[in-house]
N, C-alpha and C positions, 0 to 999 in steps of 0.2 A: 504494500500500500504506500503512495506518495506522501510525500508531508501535505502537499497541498488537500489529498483529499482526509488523511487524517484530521490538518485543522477543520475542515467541512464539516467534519463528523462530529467532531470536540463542538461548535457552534453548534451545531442541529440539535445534541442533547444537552447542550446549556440552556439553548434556546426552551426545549421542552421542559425542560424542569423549572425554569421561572416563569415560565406560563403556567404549567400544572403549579407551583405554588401559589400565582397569584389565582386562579379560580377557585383555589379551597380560601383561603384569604375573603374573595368576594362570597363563596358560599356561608364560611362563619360569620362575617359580618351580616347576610343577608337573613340568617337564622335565626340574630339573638332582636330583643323587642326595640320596636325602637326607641324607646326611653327607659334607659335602666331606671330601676326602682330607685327611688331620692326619698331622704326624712330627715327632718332637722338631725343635728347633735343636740348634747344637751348644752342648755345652756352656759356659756365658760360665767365662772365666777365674777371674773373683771366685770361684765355684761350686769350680771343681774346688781352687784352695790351699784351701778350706776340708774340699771331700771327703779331701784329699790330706793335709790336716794330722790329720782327724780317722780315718782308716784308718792315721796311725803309730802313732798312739795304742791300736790294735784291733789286734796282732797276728794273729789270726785271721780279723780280716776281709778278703777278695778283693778287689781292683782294678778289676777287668772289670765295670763298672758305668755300664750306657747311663743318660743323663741324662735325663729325660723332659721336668719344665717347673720351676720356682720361682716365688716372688711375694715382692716385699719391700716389708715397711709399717715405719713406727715402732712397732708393737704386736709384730709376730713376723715372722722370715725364715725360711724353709724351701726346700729344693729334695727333688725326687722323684726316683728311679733305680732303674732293672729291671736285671735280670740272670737268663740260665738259663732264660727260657723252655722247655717242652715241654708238646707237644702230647699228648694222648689222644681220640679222638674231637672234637668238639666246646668241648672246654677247654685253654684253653693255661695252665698253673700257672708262676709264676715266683716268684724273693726279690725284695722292694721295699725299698729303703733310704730314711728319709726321714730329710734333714739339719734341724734346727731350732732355734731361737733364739727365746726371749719378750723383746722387746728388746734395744737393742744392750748395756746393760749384763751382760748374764746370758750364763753359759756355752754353749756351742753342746752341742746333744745330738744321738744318733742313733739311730737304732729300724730294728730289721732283720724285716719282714716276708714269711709267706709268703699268696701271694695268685694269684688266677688269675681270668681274665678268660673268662665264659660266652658264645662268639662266635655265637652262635644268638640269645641275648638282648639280646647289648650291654650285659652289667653286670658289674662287678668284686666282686668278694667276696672276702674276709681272711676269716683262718683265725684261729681264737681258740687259746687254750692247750691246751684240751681235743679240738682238733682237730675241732672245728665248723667250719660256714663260714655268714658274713653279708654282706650288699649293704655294699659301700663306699660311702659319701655319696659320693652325684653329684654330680659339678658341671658346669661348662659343658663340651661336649664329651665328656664319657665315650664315650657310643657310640661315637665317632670314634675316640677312643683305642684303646678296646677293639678296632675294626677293624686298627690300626696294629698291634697286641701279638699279634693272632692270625694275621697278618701272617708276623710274625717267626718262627713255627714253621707250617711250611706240614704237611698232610697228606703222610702219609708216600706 
């Protein structure tokens, strides 16, 4: 056999074999669901003295506040939290609390939202003052979430 047609041959089952790995690749991926399962952590400690300091502050605000996720930069801290879920057909509406900070120097704020999650769609919408409702900016995972929140209030 020539060198020439041995390299032929070397490519033809190189060739195959990262073809056959990428179609099992496309068939695993095409297998699993498409939104892995998502659920909060619990809540980190840091989070809740901050919830906890800033609901003595809020006489009127409730306690019973599931923690959903957080992110912390040098620009802003913020953490999310549901509470009250219900279901009506197709939409689970719940209050969202979101804890937040522009920097460590500056005051911590909180903003108490009503919002519901369209579990046919996979998208979250807020409720404006006028009692409208718009798409929540997406981010990584929503659908997932959305799954998780519709979850929480099962069909009666």
């Amino acid at each position: 056999m020539s060198i020439v047609s041995r390299l032929q041959t070397s490519v033809g089952l190189r060739t195959i074999v990262i073809t056959g790995s990428m179609a099992v690749a496309v068939s695993l991926a095409s297998a699993w669901p498409s939104h892995a399962s998502w659920a909060p952590k619990p809540e980190p400690k840091f989070w809740s003295e901050v919830r906890q300091q800033m609901m003595d502050q809020e006489t009127s605000a409730p306690s019973d506040w599931t923690f959903m996720e957080a992110m912390q930069s040098p620009k802003i801290d913020a953490a999310e939290y549901l509470r009250d879920p219900r279901r009506k057909d197709q939409t689970v509406t719940f209050q969202a609390l979101l804890l937040m900070r522009k920097g460590q120097n500056n005051p911590w704020g909180m903003r108490q939202l009503s919002m519901r999650a369209q579990c046919l769609d996979e998208v979250l919408e807020r409720q404006d003052q006028q009692g409208g409702w718009s798409v929540y900016p997406g981010r990584h995972r929503t659908a997932s979430k959305v799954n998780w929140i519709c979850a929480q209030a099962p069909n009666p």
